[in-house]
N, C-alpha and C positions, 0 to 999 in steps of 0.2 A: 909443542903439543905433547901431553901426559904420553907415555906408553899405554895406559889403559884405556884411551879414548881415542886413537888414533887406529886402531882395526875397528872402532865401532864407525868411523865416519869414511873409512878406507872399501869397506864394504858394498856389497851391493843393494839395492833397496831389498825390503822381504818380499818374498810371493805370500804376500796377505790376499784374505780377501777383500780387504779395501783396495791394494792396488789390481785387485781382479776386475772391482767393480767401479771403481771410482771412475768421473768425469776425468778427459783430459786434462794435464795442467796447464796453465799457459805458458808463451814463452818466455823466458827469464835470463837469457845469457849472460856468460861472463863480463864484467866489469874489464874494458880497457881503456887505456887510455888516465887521466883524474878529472873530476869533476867538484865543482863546490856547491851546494845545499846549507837549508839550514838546520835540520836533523839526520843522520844519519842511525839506522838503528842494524845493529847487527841478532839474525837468527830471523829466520821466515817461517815461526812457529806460532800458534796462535796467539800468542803475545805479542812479537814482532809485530805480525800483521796485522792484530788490532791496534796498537798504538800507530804502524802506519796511515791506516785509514781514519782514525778520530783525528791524526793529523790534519793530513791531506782535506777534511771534509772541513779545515780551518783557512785551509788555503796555504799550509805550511810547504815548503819543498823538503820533500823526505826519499830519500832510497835505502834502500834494504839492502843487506850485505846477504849472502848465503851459503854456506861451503857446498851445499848439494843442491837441492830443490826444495823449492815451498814441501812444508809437511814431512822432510826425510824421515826425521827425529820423530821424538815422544807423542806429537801431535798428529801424524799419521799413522801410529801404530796402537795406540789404545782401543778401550772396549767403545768406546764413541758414546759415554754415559756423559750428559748434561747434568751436572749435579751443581744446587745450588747451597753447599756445606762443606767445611775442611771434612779430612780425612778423620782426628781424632780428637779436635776440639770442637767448644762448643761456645756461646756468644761471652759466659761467664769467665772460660779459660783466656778470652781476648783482653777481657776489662781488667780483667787480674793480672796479665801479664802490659799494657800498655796503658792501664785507668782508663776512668768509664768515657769518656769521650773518645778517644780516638781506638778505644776498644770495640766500642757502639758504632762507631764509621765504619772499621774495618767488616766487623759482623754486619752490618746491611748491604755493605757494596758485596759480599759475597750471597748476601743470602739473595740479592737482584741478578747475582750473576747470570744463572740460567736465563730468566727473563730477555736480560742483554743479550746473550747469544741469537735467540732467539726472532730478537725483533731485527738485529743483522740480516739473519737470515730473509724474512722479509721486506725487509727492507732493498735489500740487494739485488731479492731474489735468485736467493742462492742453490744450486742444484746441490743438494747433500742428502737427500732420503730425508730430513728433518722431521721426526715427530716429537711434538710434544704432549705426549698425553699424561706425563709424571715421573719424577723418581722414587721408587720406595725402598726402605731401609727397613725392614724385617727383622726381627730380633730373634737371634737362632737360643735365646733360649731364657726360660721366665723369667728370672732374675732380671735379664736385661731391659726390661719394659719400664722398669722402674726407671732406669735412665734415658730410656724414649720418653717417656714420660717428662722428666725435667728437661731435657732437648729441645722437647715438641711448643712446651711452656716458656725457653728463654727464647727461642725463636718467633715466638708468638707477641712476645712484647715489645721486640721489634720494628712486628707489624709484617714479617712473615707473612707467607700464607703456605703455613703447613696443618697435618691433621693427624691427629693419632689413629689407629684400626686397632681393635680389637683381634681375636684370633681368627673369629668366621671370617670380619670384613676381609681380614690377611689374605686368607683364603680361598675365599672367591678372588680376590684381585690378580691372586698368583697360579691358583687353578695345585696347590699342595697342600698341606697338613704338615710341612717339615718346620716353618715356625712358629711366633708363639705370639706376633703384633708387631705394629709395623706403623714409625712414622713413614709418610707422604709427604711432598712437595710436587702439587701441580706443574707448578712451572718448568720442572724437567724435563728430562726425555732422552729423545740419542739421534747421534747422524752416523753416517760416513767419515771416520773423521778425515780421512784423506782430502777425499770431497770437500770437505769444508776449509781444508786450509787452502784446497785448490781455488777454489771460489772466492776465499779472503784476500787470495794472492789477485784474482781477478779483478773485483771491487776494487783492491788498491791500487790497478794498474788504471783503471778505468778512472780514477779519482787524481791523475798525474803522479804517482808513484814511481819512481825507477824501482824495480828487484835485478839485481841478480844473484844468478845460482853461479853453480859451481867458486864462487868466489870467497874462499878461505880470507879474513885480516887475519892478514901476519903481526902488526905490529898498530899499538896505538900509542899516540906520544900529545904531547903542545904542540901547538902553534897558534902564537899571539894568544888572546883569550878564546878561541876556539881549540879544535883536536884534528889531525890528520890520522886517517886509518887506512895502513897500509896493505893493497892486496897483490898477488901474486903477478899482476898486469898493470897496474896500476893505483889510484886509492883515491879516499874520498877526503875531502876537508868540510868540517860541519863544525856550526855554534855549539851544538847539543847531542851527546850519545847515548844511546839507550843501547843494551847491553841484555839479552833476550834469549840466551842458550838452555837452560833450566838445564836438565838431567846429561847433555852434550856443552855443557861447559869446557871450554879446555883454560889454561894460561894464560890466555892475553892478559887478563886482570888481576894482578899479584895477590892469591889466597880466595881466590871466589870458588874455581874450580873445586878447590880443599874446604870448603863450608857447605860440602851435600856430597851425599854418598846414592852415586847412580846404582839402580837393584833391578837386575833381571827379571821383569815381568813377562810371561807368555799367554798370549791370547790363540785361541785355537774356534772355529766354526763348522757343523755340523754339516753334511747334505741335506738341502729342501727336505724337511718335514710335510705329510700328510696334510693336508687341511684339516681335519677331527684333530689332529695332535696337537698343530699350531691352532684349535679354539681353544683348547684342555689345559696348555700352557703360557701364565703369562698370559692368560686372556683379556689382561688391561691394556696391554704391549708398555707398560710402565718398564723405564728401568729401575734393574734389581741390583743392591751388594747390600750387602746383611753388614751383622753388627761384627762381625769376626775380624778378628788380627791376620788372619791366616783366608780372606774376605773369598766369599762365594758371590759371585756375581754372575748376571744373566743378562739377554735379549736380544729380542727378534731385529734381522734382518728385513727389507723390503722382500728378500724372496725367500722367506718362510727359513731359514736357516737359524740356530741358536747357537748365539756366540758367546763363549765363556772363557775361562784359563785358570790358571795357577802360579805360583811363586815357588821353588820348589829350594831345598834347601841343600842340596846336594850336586854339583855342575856335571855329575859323569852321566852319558846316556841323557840326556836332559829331554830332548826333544820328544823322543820315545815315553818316555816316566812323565812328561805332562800331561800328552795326549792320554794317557792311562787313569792318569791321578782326576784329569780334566773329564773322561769317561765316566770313571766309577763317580763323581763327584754329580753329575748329572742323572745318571740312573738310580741315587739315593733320593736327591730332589726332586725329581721330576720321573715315579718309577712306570710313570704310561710311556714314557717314550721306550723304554727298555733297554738297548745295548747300543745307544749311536755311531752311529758312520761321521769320523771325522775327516771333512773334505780338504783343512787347510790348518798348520797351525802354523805362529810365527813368533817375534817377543821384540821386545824394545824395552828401555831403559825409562824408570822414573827418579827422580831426583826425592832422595829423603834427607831432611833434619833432625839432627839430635833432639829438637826441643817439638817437633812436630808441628811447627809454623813456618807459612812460607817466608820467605827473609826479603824485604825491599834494603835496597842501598842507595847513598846517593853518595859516592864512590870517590867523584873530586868535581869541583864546580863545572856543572855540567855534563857530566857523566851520571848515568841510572845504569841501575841493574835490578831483575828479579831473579830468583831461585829457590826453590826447594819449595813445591808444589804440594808434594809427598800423595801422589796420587789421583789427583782431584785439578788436572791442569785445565781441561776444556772451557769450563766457565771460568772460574776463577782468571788464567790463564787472561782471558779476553776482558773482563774485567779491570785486571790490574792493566791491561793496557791502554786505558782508556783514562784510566788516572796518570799514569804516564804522560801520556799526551798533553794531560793538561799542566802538567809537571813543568816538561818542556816548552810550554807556550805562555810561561809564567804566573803558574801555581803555587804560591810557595806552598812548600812542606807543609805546615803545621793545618793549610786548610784540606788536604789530600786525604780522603782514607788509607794510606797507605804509609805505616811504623816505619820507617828510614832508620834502620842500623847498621854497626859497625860491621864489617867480616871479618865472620871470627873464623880461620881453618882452625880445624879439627886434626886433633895432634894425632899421628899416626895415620894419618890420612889414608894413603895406601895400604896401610894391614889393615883399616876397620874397612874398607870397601873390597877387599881381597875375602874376608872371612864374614860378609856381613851378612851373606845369607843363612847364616846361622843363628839369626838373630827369629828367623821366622820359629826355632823351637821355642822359644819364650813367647811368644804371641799364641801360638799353638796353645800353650801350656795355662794361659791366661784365659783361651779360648771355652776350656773347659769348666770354667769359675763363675759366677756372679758377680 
């Protein structure tokens, strides 16, 4: 295990407010003893767990490896935004990079993604706070509309179901006057995302799923035309491995860890707002992150609470300087609520790409892996694991949505993720421009 990921997993969970508010999770103990299956997937992140349950709902025998608990990572600590669109491309930047077929695949199965969450959700009947009443993406400034604009339109050919706003529609949806228009996608929205992984992890235990947590692979190798994954008690042997860490990737897999650069994101939530405040705010309960590098993002909680953060570029005092930056950032937005009381703030790690797509692998016959989400893991995330699955259960490649490339580490690995939050001055600086 890297030195730089090894206090993130050595750690204790955060005092978020998902794990304030979250459903219990279920039980998931250590792995002793070995067992044999016919998939094994390592990471009980909502990746993991959805390839485990599209599994399982095949009649596959699958268990789940975990170093901590369903949710530790990037999936229980995010803003719990269902968003059905990468971070900074768009369905043209797909075609262009993979030609229009499997460009076209990849862009529908993400722009379905939220949908899929979704229908999980009830389907399962999952306890996570789940609303869907939209995502929106606001344009923090006029120029930018022009490019909502062509967004909203490759989206739409699709077959999407997104809409453009104007500045008033913006407006009223958002209850401010701080942007300038705003695509939408119905199909979004936000959970718990604790909750939700806690409940996926449920669904999959319900559906014959082995999990367990605490159970670090040390080691994965051959055996016959299967793999043996070794854990600290004992190990799994499986035809099939799927490979599910995104931004807590460590070495097991020679150069994956080194092709995405994990970035300090802090998420921070407000004390219960007034009722008059929570109608004046965010009166859609859409979630919100604008068009920014340097992204402003929002939304309500089931008990009236407004959950937001920052990225910050500078690691000294951090905690202190987000909830500040996280303040002033909210009372410019949103200047009725006035000077908020932050009841909770915490941070987690997201996996970024140099090239700002997430990267599918098919690693060695029989082994998958995803990474590098750059943001935008909750739908997507469950999405691609769903192609996974079918991956696994004898999909070939070429009919998947899902671009199977090589890993490529990133030279310098350690200085570009040691200095990378410096990278948010260039976004900043972008941020200012059209």
């Amino acid at each position: 295990m890297s030195a730089l990921l090894k206090p993130l997993l050595d750690a204790p969970p955060p005092d978020s407010h998902w794990a304030a508010s979250a459903i219990a999770g279920p039980e998931t103990g250590p792995l002793d003893g070995s067992v044999r299956v016919d998939v094994a997937v390592v990471g009980a992140g909502v990746t993991g767990l959805s390839t485990a349950i599209h599994l399982a709902e095949q009649g596959v025998r699958v268990t789940v490896l975990e170093a901590r608990e369903p949710g530790f990572g990037g999936s229980g600590r995010n803003n719990g935004q269902i968003i059905p669109t990468l971070s900074r491309l768009d369905p043209a930047n797909l075609t262009a990079a993979y030609g229009e077929a499997k460009g076209s695949a990849l862009a529908r199965m993400v722009g379905g993604s939220a949908a899929l969450v979704f229908d999980l959700i009830e389907r399962y009947q999952m306890r996570c706070d789940g609303v869907q009443k939209g995502w929106i993406q606001p344009a923090h400034r006029p120029g930018r509309m022009k490019a909502a604009e062509q967004r909203v339109a490759q989206w739409q050919a699709l077959g999407a179901e997104v809409a453009l706003l104007d500045a008033a529609q913006t407006e009223r949806a958002l209850g401010t006057r701080f942007w300038h228009g705003a695509m939408v996608a119905p199909t979004g929205g936000h959970v718990n995302p604790l909750s939700l992984a806690r409940e996926m992890a449920r669904a999959a235990l319900g559906l014959g799923v082995a999990i367990h947590g605490d159970t670090p692979v040390v080691s994965i190798g051959r055996a016959g035309s299967g793999w043996t994954l070794t854990t600290p008690r004992g190990g799994v042997t499986a035809d099939r491995v799927v490979l599910a860490t995104n931004a807590y990737t460590d070495d097991l897999w020679p150069g994956l860890r080194r092709s995405v650069v994990p970035v300090l994101n802090f998420q921070m939530v407000t004390e219960p707002l007034p009722a008059a405040l929570r109608a004046s705010v965010l009166p859609s309960d859409m979630a919100c992150s604008d068009t920014r590098g340097d992204l402003h993002f929002f939304r309500w909680t089931a008990d009236n609470r407004l959950v937001s953060g920052c990225t910050l570029v500078r690691s000294a005092d951090a905690e202190r300087r987000a909830r500040e930056r996280t303040r002033e950032r909210i009372r410019r937005v949103f200047p009725q609520i006035g000077n908020p009381a932050i009841a909770r703030s915490w941070s987690g790690h997201l996996a970024m790409t140099a090239d700002f797509r997430p990267h599918f692998h098919e690693l060695a016959p029989g082994v998958t892996g995803a990474v590098g989400y750059n943001g935008r893991g909750m739908a997507l995330g469950t999405a691609v694991g769903r192609e996974l699955a079918r991956h696994a259960t004898g999909t070939a490649a070429p009919e998947l949505a899902l671009p199977f490339t090589p890993v490529k580490p990133l030279p310098f690995h350690d200085l570009v993720t040691r200095f990378s939050r410096l990278y948010m001055l260039h976004l900043r600086r972008l941020d200012r421009t059209d």
